[in-house]
C-alpha positions as CSV (number, residue, x, y, z in Angstrom):
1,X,7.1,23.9,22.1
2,X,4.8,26.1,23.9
3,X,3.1,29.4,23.4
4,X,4.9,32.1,24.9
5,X,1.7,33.1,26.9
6,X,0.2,30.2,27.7
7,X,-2.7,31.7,29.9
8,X,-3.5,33.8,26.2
9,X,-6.1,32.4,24.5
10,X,-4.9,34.9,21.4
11,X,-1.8,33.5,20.9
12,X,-0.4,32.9,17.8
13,X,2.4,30.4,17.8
14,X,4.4,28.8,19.4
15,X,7.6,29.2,21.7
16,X,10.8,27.4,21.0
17,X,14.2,27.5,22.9
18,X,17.0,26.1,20.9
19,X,20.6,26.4,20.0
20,X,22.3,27.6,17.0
21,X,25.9,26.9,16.6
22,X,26.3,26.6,20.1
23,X,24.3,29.5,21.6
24,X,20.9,29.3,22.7
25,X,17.9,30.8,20.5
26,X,14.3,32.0,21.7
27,X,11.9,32.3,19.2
28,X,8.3,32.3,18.0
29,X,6.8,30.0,15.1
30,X,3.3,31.2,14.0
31,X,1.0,28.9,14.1
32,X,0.1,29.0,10.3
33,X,3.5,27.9,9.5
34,X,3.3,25.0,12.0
35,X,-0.2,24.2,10.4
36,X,1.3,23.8,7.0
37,X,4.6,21.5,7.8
38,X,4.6,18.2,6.9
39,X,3.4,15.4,9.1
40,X,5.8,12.4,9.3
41,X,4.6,9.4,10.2
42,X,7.9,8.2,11.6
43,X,6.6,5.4,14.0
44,X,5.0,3.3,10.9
45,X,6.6,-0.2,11.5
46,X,6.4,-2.8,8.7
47,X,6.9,-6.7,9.3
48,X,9.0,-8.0,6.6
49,X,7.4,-11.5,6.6
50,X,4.4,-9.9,5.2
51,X,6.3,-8.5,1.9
52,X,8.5,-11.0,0.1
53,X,10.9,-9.4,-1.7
54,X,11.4,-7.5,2.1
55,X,11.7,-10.4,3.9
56,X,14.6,-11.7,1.4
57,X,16.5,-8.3,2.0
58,X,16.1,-8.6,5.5
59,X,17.5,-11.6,5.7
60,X,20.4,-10.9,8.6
61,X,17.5,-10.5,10.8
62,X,14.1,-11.3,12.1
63,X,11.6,-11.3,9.7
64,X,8.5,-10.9,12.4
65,X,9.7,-8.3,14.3
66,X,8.7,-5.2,13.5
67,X,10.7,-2.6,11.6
68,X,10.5,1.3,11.5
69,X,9.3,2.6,8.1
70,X,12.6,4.6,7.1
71,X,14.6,1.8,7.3
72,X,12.6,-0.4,5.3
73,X,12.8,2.1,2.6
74,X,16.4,2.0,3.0
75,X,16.9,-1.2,2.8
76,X,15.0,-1.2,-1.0
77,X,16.9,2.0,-1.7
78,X,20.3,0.1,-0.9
79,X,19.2,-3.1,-2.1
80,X,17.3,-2.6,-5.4
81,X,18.7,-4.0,-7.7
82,X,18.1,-7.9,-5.8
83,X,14.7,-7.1,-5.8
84,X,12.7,-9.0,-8.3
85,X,10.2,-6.3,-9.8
86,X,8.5,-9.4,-12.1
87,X,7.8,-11.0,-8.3
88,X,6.5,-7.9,-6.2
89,X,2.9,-8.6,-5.0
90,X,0.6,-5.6,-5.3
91,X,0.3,-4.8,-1.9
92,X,4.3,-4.8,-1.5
93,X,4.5,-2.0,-4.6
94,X,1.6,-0.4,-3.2
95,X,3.8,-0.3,0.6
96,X,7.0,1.2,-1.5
97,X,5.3,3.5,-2.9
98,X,3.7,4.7,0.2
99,X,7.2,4.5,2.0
100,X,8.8,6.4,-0.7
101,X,6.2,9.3,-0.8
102,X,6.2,9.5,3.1
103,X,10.1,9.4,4.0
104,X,11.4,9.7,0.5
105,X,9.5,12.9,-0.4
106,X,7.9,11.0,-3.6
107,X,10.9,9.1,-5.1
108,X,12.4,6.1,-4.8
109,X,16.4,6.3,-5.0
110,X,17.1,2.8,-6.3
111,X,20.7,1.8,-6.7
């Protein structure tokens, strides 16, 4: 995205080409809107080792490495109901519900 008059310091939002079913689009988002959209923090990794009940549903791959924040979510969404709630540390509720509120919009859908 970049203002459509870049050299204009009175510019009020920025310029986006796109496509919309195919054809391309030009247009101009304000700047206010832009200020008030959510910020995703989609490059939060968490390392499964460090959550128990994480590293058990991980358990078809490495437990150190590294993975993105979504997909840990999803893989408590998918596998809820193996996860011993009695056995979560603090810390590991406290990361779920911080996963669920950043990529889940607030809730947690358990199976």
């Amino acid at each position: 995205m970049t203002c459509p008059e870049p050299r204009n310091p009175g510019c009020r939002g920025a310029f986006v080409e796109c496509q919309v079913f195919g054809a391309p689009v030009d247009m101009t988002i304000s700047r206010d809107y832009i200020s008030r959209m959510p910020v995703r923090n989609a490059h939060k990794a968490v390392v499964p080792a460090e959550f128990p009940e994480l590293a058990m549903l991980a358990w078809n791959r490495n437990p150190e490495r590294p993975i993105p924040g979504e997909e840990a979510l999803a893989l408590y969404e998918r596998n809820w109901r193996h996860v011993d709630k009695d056995h979560l540390t603090l810390r590991e509720a406290e990361l779920i519900h911080e996963l669920a509120e950043e990529f889940g919009n607030g809730y947690l859908l358990a199976s």
